[in-house]
ZAMARGU-4260 file (C-alpha; in steps of 0.2 Angstrom, whole numbers, plus 5000, padded with zeros to 4 digits):
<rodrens>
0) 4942/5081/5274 | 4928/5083/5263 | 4930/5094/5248 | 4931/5112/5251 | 4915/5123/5247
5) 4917/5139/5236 | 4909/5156/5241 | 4909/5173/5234 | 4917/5189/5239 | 4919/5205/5236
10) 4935/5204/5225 | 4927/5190/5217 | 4926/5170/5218 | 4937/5161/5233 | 4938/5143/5236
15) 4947/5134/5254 | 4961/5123/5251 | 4955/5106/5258 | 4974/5103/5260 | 4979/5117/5272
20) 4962/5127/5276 | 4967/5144/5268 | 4957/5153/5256 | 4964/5154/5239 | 4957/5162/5222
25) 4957/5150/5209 | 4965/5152/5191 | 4952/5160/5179 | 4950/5149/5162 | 4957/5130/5164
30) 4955/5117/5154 | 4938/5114/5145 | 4942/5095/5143 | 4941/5093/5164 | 4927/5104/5171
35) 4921/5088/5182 | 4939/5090/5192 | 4935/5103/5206 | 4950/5114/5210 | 4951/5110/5229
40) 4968/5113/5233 | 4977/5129/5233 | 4992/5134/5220 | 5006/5130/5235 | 4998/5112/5240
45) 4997/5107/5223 | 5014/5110/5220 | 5018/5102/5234 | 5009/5087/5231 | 5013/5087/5211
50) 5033/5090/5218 | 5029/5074/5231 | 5023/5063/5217 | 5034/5065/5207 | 5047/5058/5219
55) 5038/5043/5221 | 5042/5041/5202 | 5057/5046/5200 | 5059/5031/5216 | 5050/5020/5209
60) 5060/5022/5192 | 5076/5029/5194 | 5079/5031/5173 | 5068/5033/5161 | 5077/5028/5144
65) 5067/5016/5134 | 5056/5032/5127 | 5074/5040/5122 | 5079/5023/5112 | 5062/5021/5105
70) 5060/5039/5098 | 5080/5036/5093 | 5076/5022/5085 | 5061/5028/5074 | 5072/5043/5069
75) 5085/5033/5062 | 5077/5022/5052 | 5067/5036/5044 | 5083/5047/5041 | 5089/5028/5032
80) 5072/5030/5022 | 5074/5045/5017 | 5092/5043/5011 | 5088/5026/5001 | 5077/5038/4989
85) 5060/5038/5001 | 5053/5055/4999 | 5052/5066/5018 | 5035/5071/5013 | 5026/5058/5002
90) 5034/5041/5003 | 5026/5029/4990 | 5016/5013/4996 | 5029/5002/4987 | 5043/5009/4997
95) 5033/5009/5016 | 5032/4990/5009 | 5049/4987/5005 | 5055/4995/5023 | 5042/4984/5032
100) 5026/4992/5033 | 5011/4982/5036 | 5001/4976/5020 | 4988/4962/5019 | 4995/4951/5006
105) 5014/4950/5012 | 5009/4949/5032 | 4995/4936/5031 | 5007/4927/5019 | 5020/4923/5031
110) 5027/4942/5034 | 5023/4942/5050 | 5038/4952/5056 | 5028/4968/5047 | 5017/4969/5064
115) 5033/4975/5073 | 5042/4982/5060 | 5028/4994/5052 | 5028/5002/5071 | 5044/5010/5068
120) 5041/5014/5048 | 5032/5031/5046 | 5023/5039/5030 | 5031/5057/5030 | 5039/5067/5040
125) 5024/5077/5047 | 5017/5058/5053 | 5036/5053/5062 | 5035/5069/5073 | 5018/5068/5079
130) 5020/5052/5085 | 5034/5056/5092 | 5030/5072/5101 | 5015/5064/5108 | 5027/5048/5113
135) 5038/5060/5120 | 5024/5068/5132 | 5018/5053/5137 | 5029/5038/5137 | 5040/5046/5149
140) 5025/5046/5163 | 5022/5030/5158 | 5039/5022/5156 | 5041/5029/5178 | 5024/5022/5183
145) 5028/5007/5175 | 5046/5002/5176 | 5057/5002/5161 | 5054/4984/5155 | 5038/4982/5159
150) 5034/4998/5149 | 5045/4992/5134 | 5033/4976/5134 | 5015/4988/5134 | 5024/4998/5120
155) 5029/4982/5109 | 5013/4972/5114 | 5000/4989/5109 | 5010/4990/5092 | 5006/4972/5088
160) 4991/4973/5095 | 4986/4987/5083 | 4995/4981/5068 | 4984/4966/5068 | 4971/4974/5070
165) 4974/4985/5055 | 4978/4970/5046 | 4961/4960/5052 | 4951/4973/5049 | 4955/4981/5031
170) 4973/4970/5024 | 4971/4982/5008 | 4980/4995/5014 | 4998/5000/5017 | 4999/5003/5037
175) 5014/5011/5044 | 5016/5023/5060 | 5020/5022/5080 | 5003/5027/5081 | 4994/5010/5088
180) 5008/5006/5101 | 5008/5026/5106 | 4990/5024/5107 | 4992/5008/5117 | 5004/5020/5129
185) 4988/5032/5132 | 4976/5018/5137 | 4989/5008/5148 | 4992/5027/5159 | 4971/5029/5159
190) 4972/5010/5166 | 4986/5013/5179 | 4974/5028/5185 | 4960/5018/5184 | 4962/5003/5192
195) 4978/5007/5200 | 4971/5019/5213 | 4986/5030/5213 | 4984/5043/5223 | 4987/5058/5209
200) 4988/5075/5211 | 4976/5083/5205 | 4986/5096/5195 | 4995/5082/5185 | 4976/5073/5181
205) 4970/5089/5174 | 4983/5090/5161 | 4988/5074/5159 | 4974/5066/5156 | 4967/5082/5147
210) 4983/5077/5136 | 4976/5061/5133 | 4961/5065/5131 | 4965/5076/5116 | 4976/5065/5109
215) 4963/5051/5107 | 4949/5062/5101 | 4958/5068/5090 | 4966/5056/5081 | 4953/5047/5079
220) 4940/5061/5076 | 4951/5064/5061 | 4953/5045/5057 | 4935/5044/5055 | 4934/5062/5046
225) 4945/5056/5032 | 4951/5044/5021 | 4969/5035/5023 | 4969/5034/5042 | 4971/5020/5051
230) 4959/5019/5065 | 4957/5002/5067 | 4976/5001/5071 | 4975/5016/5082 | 4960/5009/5092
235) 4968/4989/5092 | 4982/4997/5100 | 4973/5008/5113 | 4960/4993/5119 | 4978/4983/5118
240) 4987/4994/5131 | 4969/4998/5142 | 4971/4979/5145 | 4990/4978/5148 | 4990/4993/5160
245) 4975/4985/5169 | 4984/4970/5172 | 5002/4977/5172 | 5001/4992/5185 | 5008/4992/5200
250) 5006/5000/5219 | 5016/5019/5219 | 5027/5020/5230 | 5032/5003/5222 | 5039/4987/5231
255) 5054/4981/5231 | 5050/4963/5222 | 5039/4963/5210 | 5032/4947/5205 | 5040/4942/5188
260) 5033/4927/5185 | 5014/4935/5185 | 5022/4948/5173 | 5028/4934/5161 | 5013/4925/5160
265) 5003/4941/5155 | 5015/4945/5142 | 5013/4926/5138 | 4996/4926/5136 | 4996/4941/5128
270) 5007/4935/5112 | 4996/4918/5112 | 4981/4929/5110 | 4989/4938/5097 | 4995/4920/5089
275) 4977/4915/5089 | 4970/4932/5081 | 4983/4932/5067 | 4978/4911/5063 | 4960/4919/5062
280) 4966/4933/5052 | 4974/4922/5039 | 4960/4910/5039 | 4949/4924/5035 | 4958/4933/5023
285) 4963/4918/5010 | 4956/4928/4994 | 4969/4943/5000 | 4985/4929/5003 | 4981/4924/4984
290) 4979/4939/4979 | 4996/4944/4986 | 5007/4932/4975 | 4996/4934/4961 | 5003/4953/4962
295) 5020/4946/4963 | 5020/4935/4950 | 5012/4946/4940 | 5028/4959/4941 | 5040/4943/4939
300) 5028/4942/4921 | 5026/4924/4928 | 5009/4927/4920 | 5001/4909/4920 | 5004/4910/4939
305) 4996/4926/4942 | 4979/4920/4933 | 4978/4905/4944 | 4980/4914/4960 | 4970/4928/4955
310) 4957/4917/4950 | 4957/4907/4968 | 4954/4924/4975 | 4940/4930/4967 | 4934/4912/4969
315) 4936/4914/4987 | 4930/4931/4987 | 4917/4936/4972 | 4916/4953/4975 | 4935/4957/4973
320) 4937/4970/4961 | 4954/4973/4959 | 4958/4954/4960 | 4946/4955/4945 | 4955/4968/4937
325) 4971/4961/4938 | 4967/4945/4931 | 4961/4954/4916 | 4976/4962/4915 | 4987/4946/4917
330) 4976/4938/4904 | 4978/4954/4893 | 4998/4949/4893 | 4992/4930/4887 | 4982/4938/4873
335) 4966/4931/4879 | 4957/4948/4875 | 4941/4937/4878 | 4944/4932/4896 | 4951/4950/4899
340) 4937/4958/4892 | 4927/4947/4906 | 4938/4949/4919 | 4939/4966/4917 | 4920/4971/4913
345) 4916/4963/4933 | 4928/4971/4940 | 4921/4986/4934 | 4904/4980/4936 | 4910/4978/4957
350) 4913/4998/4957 | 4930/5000/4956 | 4935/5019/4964 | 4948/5031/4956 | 4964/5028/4949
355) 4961/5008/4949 | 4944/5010/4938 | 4953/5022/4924 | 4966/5010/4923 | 4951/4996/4922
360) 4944/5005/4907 | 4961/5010/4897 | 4964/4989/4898 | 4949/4984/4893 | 4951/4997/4877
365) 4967/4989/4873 | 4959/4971/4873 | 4944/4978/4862 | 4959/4985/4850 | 4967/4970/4849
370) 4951/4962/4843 | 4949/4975/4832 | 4932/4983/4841 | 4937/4997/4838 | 4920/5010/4842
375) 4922/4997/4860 | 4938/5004/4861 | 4935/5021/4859 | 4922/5022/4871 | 4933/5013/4885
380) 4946/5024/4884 | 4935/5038/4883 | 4928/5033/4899 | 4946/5031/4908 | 4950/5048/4900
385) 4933/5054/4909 | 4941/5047/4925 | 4960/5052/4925 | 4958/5066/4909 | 4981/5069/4917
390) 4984/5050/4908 | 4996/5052/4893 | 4994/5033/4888 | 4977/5032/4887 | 4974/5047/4874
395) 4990/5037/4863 | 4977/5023/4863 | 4964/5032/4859 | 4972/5039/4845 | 4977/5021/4839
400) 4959/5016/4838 | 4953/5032/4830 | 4970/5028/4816 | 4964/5011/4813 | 4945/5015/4813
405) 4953/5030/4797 | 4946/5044/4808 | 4959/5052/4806 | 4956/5071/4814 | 4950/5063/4827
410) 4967/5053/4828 | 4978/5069/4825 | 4969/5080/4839 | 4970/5062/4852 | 4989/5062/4849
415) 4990/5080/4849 | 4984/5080/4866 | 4994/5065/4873 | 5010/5075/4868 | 5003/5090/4876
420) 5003/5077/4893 | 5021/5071/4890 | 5031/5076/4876 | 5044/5069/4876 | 5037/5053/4867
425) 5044/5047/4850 | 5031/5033/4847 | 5016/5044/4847 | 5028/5056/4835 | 5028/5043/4823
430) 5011/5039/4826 | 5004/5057/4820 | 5016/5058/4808 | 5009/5041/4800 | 4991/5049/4804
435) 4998/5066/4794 | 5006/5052/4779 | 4987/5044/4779 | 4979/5063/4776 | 4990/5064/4763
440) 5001/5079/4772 | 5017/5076/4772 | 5028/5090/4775 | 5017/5089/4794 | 5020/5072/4793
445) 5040/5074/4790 | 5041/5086/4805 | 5033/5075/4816 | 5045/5062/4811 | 5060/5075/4810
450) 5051/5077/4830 | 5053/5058/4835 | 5071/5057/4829 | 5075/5071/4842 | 5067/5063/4855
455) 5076/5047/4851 | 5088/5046/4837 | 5087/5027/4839 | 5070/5026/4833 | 5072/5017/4817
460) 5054/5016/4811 | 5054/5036/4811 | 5072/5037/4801 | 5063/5023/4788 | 5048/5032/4786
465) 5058/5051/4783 | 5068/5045/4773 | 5054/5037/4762 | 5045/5053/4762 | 5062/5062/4758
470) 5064/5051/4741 | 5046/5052/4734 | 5048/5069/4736 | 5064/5070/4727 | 5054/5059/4713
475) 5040/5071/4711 | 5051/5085/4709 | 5062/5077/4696 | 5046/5070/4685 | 5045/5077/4667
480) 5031/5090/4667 | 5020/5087/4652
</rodrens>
């Protein structure tokens, strides 16, 4: 029967069922996502066919409880996150690393377990229940067109699948989420649709694929709108289960053997792509693999280490600015102030961004200090100042210069300030109080001592220099007066 033609009435617009032949008035509104799908069927037909279909799932796959264990699973290690320490809202990169997030330097290193594991690792909770309230909607659908296994395969595979993506395409970042393999779940459904020429209600392809739909565009709208995203997981994992689910789908109603050995060699395949991706992956990103121990050995202090590998990385990769930084920083440990003044001058030169490029500047015043340049050293810290103005330390070493350079207000108001960032500090306490005993005023000079021993009745240097200042003034006040 050919679609059913619309006409107009008096109580407004009809449509005929092409189902049953009776005239029906369509629902007003409906979704904006699906105006190509024509409503041809009548509110009782399309329950009836939606009800039909979904016994032909339900036959086809009597359970559905791999969607139920993965979302389970993905709770329970993040409530094992959160009670190691890992904060619900905001976990740190370093702690998504240690539960097995994906990062560059560790994966392409030999980590290759991060690919899987960051799939079920999640930055916050807000993240955790997105994915899995989409999983939720969709994984379901897919786990009964599917089959149960075959649909734990397109879930593991799209994951992998996006991981390495992530990991081929930007190995800088910490990558962590259910996102690719959910993502991977959407393309293998529009596949089954597609290719599978399932005969769908058109009920369930209005708000399932609107669903999808949604869920796509807007993940990745927002990828793209904003920084920290990973769209290149996201989008490795939905081309990862398009392909699957074209491959993988099966007729509905389903038969009663289904061929398992074509199964197995897709899936084979699959992996062996995935072999050959992550051998090109590693190949490509040398400079990142020496840059990853060189991080490690440089928070072991195994520092001559650290400068080789650091130095084979920007070697393979000349425009690596934080490789750059860090082997100025690993040479500023050596007390090669030369070689860390280069080191660091390129990788600011390479336009290092935010936090990274303050700290860049507050190093390379430290190596200037050490060689007593001191109007150099000033002027670097001023410009991580200008970057990160919140950065106690770096007002403490600006106040260092300005005390060694004898400008000494200038010192007095930079630790002043530093103290005002963090003050609970009894080295920059004994620091103004030395500035105070350089300008000659010593009872502000035996508070701020009085002010360090406080913070730390430990501090020796602040008890020697007090007491000191205690006896010249019992001195002066016991000289015969002429």
């Amino acid at each position: 029967m050919t679609i059913a033609t619309r006409s107009q009435s008096p109580g407004g617009r009809t449509a005929t069922c092409k189902e049953c032949g009776q005239e029906f008035t369509p629902a007003s509104g409906g979704s904006g996502l699906m105006p190509s799908i024509p409503i041809d069927t009548c509110p009782e037909c399309s329950n009836a066919a939606e009800g039909a279909f979904h016994r032909i799932l339900t036959e086809a796959t009597p359970r559905v409880f791999i969607t139920h264990i993965i979302i389970a699973l993905n709770l329970v290690v993040f409530m094992a996150m959160v009670a190691s320490g890992v904060s619900i809202f905001a976990p740190q990169s370093d702690q998504l690393i240690k539960w097995g997030a994906d990062y560059g330097p560790q994966t392409l290193d030999g980590d290759w377990w991060r690919l899987l594991s960051s799939a079920f690792v999640h930055i916050g909770a807000l993240h955790l229940l997105l994915n899995m309230w989409c999983l939720w909607n969709l994984g379901r659908l897919a786990e009964r067109m599917f089959g149960n296994w075959i649909f734990l395969a397109l879930y593991l595979l799209s994951g992998l699948g996006g991981s390495l993506t992530s990991v081929l395409w930007n190995p800088s970042i910490v990558s962590a989420g259910a996102s690719g393999a959910v993502f991977g779940v959407a393309g293998g459904l529009a596949a089954f649709w597609y290719f599978g020429k399932v005969a769908l209600p058109r009920s369930i392809i209005k708000r399932d694929f609107a669903s999808i739909l949604t869920f796509v565009g807007y993940n990745l709208s927002y990828g793209f709108a904003r920084g920290g995203v990973d769209n290149a997981g996201h989008i490795g994992g939905l081309l990862v289960g398009f392909a699957l689910g074209a491959l993988l789908h099966r007729p509905l109603p389903a038969p009663a053997i289904r061929s398992r050995l074509r199964t197995g060699l897709i899936c084979a395949g699959a992996a062996l792509t995935f072999v050959l991706v992550a051998a090109i992956a590693r190949k490509t990103h040398e400079s990142m693999i020496s840059y990853g121990r060189g991080v490690n050995y440089l928070e072991s202090n195994l520092n001559d280490r650290a400068i080789e590998e650091f130095k084979r990385a920007v070697a393979s990769d000349p425009a690596f600015a934080v490789a750059h930084h860090n082997l100025g920083v690993a040479y500023l440990r050596q007390e090669h102030y030369e070689q860390a003044i280069d080191a660091l001058k390129k990788s600011l030169e390479l336009n290092l961004e935010g936090r990274v490029r303050a700290m860049a500047y507050h190093n390379l015043g430290l190596a200037y200090s050490a060689l007593s340049r001191y109007d150099e050293a000033i002027d670097a810290s001023k410009q991580s100042i200008q970057l990160d103005p919140q950065d106690a330390d770096t007002y403490y070493d600006l106040a260092v210069a300005y005390f060694k350079k004898e400008s000494y207000d200038e010192a007095i108001t930079a630790f002043q300030q530093s103290l005002k960032l963090k003050p609970d500090q009894a080295d920059v306490q004994i620091g103004l109080g030395e500035t105070y005993e350089a300008k000659g005023l010593q009872n502000q000079a035996i508070a701020a001592y009085d002010d360090a021993l406080k913070i730390d009745p430990g501090a020796e240097v602040a008890r020697q220099r007090l007491n000191e200042l205690k006896t010249r003034g019992v001195r002066a006040a016991s000289a015969p007066r002429h």
